[in-house]
N, C-alpha and C positions, 0 to 999 in steps of 0.2 A: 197895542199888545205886541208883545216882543218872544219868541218862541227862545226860552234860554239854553234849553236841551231838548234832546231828539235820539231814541234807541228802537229799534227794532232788533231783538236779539235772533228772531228766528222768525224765515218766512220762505214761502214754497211757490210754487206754481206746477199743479200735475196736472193730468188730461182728466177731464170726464168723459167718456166714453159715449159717443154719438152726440154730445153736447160742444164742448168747446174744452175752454182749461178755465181750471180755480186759482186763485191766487187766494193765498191764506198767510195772515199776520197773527203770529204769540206773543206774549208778553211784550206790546210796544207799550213804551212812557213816555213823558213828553210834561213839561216845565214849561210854564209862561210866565212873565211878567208883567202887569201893566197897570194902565190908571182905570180910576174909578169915577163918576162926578154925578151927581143929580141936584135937581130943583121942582120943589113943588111947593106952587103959589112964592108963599116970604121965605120958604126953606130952602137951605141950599147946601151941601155940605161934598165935598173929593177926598180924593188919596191916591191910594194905591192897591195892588193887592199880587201875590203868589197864590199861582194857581198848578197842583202838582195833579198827573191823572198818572194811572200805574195798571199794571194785570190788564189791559187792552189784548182781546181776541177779534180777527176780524177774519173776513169771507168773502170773497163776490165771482161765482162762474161769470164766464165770456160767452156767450153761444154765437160761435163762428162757423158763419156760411160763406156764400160764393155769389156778386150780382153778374148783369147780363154782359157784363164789362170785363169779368175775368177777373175780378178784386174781390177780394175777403172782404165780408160783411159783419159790423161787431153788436151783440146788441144784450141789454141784463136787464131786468126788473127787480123788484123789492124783495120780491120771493126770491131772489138769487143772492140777495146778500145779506149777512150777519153779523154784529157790530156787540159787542160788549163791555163795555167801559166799566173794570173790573173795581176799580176804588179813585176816587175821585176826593182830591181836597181841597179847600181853600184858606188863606188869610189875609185882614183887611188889613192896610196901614195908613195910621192918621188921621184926623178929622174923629169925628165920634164910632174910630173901628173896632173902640172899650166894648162899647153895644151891641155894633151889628155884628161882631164875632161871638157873638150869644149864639146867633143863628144862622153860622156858618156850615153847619150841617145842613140844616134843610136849603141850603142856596146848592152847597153839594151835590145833594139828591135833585134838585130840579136840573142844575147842568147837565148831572150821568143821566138823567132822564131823557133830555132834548138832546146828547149826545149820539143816544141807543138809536134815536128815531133821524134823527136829521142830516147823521153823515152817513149814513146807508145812503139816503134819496139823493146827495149830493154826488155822493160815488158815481149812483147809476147814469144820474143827469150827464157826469164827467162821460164815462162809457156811452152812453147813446147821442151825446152830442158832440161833444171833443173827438173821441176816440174814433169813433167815424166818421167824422169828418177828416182826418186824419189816412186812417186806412183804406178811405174810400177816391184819395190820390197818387196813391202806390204807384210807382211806374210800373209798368209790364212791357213793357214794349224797352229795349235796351239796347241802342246804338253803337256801333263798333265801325271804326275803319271810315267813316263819316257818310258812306255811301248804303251801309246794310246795316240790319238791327235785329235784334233776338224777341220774340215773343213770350215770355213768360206768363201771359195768362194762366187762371187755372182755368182746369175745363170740367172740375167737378168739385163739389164741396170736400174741405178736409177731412179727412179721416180721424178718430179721435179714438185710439186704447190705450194702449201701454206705452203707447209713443205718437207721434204726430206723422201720418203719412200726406202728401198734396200732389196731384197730380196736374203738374205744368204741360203749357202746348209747348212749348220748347221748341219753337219752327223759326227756322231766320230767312227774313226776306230782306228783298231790296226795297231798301228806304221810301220809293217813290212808286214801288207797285207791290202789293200783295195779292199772291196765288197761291193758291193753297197746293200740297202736296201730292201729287198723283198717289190715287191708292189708300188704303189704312196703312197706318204705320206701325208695325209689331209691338207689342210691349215687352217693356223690359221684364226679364222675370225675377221674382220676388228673393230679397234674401235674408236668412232669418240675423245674421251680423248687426251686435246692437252696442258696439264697444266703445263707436262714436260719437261725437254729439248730433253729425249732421252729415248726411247722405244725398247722392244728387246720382243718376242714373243720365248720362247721354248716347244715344242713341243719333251714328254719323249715318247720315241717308244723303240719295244723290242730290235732294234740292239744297243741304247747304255747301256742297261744290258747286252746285250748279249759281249760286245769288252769289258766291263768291268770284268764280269765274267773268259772270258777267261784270259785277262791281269793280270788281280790282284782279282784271286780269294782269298776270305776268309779261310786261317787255322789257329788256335790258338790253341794251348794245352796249358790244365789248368791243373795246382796241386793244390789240395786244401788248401794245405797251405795258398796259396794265397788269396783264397778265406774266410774261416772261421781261420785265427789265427792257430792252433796248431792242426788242429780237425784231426783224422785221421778216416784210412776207416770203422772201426766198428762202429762209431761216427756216419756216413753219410749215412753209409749202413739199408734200411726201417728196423724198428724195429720186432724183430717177426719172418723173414724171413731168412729160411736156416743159423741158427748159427750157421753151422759145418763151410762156406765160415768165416764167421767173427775169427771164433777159426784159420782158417786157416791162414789166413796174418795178427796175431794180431802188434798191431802198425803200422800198412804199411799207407804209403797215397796212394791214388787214384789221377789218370792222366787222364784226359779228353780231348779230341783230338776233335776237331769242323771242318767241312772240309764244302762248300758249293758244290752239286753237280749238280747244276742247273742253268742255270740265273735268275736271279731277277727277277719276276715280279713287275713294278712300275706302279702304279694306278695315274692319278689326277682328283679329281674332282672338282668342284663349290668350298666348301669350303677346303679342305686337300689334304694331298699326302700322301698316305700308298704305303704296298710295303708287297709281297710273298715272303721268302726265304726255299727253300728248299736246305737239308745238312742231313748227319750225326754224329753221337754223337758214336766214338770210347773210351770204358773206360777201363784202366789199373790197374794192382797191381804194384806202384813201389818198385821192391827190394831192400836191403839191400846195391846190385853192381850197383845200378840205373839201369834193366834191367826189363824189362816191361812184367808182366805177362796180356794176353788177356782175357778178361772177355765178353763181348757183345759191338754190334752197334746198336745203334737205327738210324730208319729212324725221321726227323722231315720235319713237315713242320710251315715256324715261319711266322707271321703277322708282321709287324711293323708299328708303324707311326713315319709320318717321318715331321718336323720342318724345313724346307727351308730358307736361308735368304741370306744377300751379303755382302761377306768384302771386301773393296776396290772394284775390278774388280770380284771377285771370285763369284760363287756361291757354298755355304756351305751347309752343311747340318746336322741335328741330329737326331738319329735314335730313340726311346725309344719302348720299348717291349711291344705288345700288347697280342697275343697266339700264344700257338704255338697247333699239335697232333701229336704223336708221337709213334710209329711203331715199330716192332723190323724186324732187317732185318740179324742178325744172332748171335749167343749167343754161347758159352763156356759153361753156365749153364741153367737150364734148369730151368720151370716155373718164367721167371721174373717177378717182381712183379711192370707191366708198369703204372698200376694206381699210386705208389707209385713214380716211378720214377717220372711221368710228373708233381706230385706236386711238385718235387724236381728242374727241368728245370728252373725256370724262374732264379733260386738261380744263377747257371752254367750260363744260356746264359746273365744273365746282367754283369757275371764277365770276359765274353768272347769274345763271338761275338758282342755285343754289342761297346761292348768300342774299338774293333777291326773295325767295321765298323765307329763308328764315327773320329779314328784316321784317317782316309780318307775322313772324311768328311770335318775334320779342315783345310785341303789343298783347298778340292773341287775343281772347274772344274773354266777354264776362261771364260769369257762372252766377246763377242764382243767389244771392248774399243774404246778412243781414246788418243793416246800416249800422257803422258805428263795430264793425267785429270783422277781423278779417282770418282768414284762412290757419290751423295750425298743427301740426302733426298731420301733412295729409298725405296721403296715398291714391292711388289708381288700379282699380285690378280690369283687365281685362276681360272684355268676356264675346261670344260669337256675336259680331255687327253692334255693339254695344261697349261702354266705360262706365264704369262705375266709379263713384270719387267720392271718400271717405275719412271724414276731417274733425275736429275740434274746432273752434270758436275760442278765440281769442278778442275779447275787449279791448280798442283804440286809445277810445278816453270814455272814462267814466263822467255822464251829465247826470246826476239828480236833480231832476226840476220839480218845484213846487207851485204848487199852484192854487190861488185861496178857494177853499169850497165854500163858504158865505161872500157874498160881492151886496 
């Protein structure tokens, strides 16, 4: 058999409400073309035949839950689905098809017979076997940065009225240890905004600075080269102060070592998202054999604000320098001159940590998806300790697969 044509003019999928969702088909039709052939005892006669069905209504809720895994559960029986193969024709060709299209009606009515009854059962079969087997390998668990990964389990069956609500764990650990979050975690609160297709509520708490910090802490050493062209250290070094030090390493560059020694504090409020970094600032004389003479560390502590937004699935993000104060926490020389330094800081940390944090940012983290659709029209509203992201779906590439319901 050959399927010559193939229409669905109108089909749906709403929620049932404490059940799952329905998918419903209208007037589908569908053409086939094939052969025919039998033998009984000395008989024996084939062909061919056109086989046209039309006015096709169909039906089948989903009833989706939640297993102990944190994956959605799919499952339908016969009572949940409804099939009505609304006129059905055939005709035979060839061989003695003179005769048998005598009684091409009643071959008619046996096929919309065994149609009504048999592609329901094969449906459900589809749904309780296929389809969860399917949904029942979802990933939840979502890797970023190679070292930490996102938990998207749910942690309660979905919601099902006028829209689809699911409540994910949303927790990011380190790759290689899971600990759960000190404390309950607030909930986000509810919003009645339904302009979207698809909404995702995050909620930045200290444990994922904290699996970040540890994963992919921040170090960067700088030479100044890098930063001002050919400058070396008498050039950089505050004017005025200790020129025995500057007579000492004349032409040498200075190495500046960034290390974060804290997690992140990340703030959101109503309208922005800043963020705390506390680190130290180790500075060098590099020698002649590239071997690093120790000078001081300062303590800092840095502010930033921080520029959130979505690529594709990702959420990105951009740091920009807002202040930092800045400490000494141990020295090689003696009276540094820390007012001078700190007005020197912002020069260092936008050639440093800065562009070292945003290179992590340009990756950023995944957001809860749907395979096959990526992100479109989206927005971000702030809200206290909390993001909201609020997008359309857009379709990649269209797959219709089929797949025979008799084997």
């Amino acid at each position: 058999m050959r399927v010559t044509s193939f229409d669905i003019p109108s089909s749906t999928i709403t929620t049932k409400p404490g059940v799952g969702l329905t998918v419903s088909l209208k007037g589908v039709s569908l053409s086939v073309h094939g052969d025919w052939k039998y033998k009984y005892h000395f008989v024996s006669d084939h062909g061919s035949f056109d086989l046209s069905v039309s006015a096709v209504d169909a039906s089948v809720t989903i009833h989706v839950g939640v297993d102990q895994g944190g994956r959605p559960t799919v499952s339908s029986s016969d009572a949940d689905c409804y099939l009505n193969a609304g006129r059905v024709s055939i005709k035979l060709h060839h061989g003695a098809s003179w005769l048998y299209n005598l009684f091409r009606d009643d071959f008619a009515h046996s096929i919309q017979k065994s149609m009504n009854k048999e592609v329901c059962t094969a449906i459900v079969k589809e749904i309780n076997e296929d389809l969860e087997q399917e949904v029942s390998t979802l990933k939840v668990n979502i890797p970023f940065n190679d070292v930490a990964e996102i938990d998207y389990s749910l942690v309660a069956p979905p919601v099902f009225n006028t829209s689809i609500n699911t409540a994910h764990k949303g927790e990011v650990y380190d790759i290689n240890h899971h600990s759960e979050a000190p404390g309950p975690i607030p909930a986000i609160p509810s919003d009645p905004e339904d302009s979207r297709m698809f909404y995702s509520g995050l909620r930045i708490t200290s444990p994922i600075a904290l699996v970040m910090y540890y994963t992919t802490p921040v170090s960067s050493p700088i030479t100044l080269r890098r930063i001002i062209g050919n400058v070396h250290f008498y050039n950089f070094w505050p004017y005025g102060y200790d020129y025995q030090i500057t007579k000492q390493y004349p032409g040498r560059l200075m190495q500046i070592n960034l290390n974060t020694t804290s997690p992140p504090y990340i703030n959101t409020l109503a309208h922005e998202t800043n963020g705390t970094i506390q680190g130290d600032i180790a500075a060098y004389v590099v020698q002649p054999d590239n071997s690093l003479t120790y000078l001081f560390t300062l303590g800092v502590n840095l502010s930033l604000g921080v520029t959130v937004s979505i690529n594709k699935t990702n959420l990105v993000w951009n740091a920009t320098y807002g202040s930092a104060d800045l400490s000494v926490v141990s020295s090689a020389m003696k009276d540094l001159p820390l007012k001078q330094l700190q007005s020197l800081f912002p020069l260092v940390c936008r050639a440093g940590l800065i562009p070292a944090l945003n290179r992590k940012g340009e990756s950023g983290i995944p957001l809860p998806s749907v395979e096959g659709y990526t992100f479109e029209s989206s927005s971000i509203t702030y809200g206290e300790g909390f993001m909201k992201i609020s997008t359309d779906l857009a379709q990649e590439e269209h797959k219709l697969r089929f797949k025979p319901l008799y084997k």
